[in-house]
C-alpha positions in Angstrom: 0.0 0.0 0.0 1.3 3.7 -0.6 1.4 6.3 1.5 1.5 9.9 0.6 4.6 10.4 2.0 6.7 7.9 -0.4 8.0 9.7 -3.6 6.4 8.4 -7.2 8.4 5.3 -8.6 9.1 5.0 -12.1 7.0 2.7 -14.3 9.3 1.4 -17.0 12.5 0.5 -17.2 13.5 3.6 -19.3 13.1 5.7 -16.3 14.1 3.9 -13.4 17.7 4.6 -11.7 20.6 3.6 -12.6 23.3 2.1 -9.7 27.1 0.7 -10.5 28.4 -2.0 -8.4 32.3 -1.3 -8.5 34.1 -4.7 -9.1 36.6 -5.5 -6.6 40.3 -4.8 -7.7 43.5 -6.1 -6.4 44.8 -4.4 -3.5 48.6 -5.0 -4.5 48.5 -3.4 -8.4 44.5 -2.3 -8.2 43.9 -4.8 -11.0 40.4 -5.5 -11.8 40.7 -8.9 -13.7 41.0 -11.9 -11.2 40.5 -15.8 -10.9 38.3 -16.6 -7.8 39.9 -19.9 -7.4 37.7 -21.3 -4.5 34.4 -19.5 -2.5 34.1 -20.8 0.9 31.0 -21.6 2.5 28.4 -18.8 3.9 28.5 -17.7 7.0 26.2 -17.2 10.0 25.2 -13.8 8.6 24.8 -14.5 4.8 28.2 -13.7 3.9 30.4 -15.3 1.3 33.9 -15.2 1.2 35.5 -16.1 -2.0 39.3 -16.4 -2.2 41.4 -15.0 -5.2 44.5 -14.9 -7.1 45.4 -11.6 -9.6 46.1 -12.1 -12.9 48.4 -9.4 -13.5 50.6 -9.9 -10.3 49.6 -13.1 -8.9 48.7 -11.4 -5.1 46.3 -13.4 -3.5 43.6 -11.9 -1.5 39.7 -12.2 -0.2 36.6 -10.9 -1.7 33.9 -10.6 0.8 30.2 -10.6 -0.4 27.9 -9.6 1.8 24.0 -10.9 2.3 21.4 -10.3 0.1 18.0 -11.3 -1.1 18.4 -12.5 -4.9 15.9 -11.0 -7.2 14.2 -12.4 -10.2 14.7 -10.4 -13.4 11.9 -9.2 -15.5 10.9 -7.0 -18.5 8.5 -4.8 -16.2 8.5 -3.0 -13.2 5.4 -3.7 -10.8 3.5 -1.2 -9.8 4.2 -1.4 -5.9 8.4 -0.5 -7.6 9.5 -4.6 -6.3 9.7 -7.6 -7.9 9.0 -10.8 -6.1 11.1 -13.8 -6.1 9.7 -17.3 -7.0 9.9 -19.9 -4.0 9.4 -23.0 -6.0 
């Protein structure tokens, strides 16, 4: 249900905002290409922890994802602004 005090949401996908994820680079040469060579098991909070090796200089390091609900993709945007996730 909407309130009066929530802003309008966009209705198609040619209007809605835009957000960039920055990939995670190297910390030794800031490198963005990578080989995840193993991801280790969730943790308590939802967390994944995947461990990596640099292409350009070999450093290895951790990538950390944190928690996050997984949403279904589809060609429209509902008119509540979310898309639901199938539970099948």
């Amino acid at each position: 249900m909407r309130t009066t005090d929530e802003p309008d949401r966009p209705t198609t996908w040619s209007t809605v905002p835009t957000v960039f994820v920055v990939r995670p680079a190297c910390p030794f040469c800031g490198c963005e290409r990578y080989v995840a060579v193993r991801s280790m098991a969730t943790e308590s909070d939802g967390s994944k922890t995947l461990r990596c090796v640099c292409r350009r200089c070999s450093g290895r390091f951790l990538v950390v994802t944190e928690p996050g609900e997984r949403e279904e993709f589809s060609d429209d945007v509902p008119e509540n602004g979310k898309t639901s996730t199938s539970t099948s």
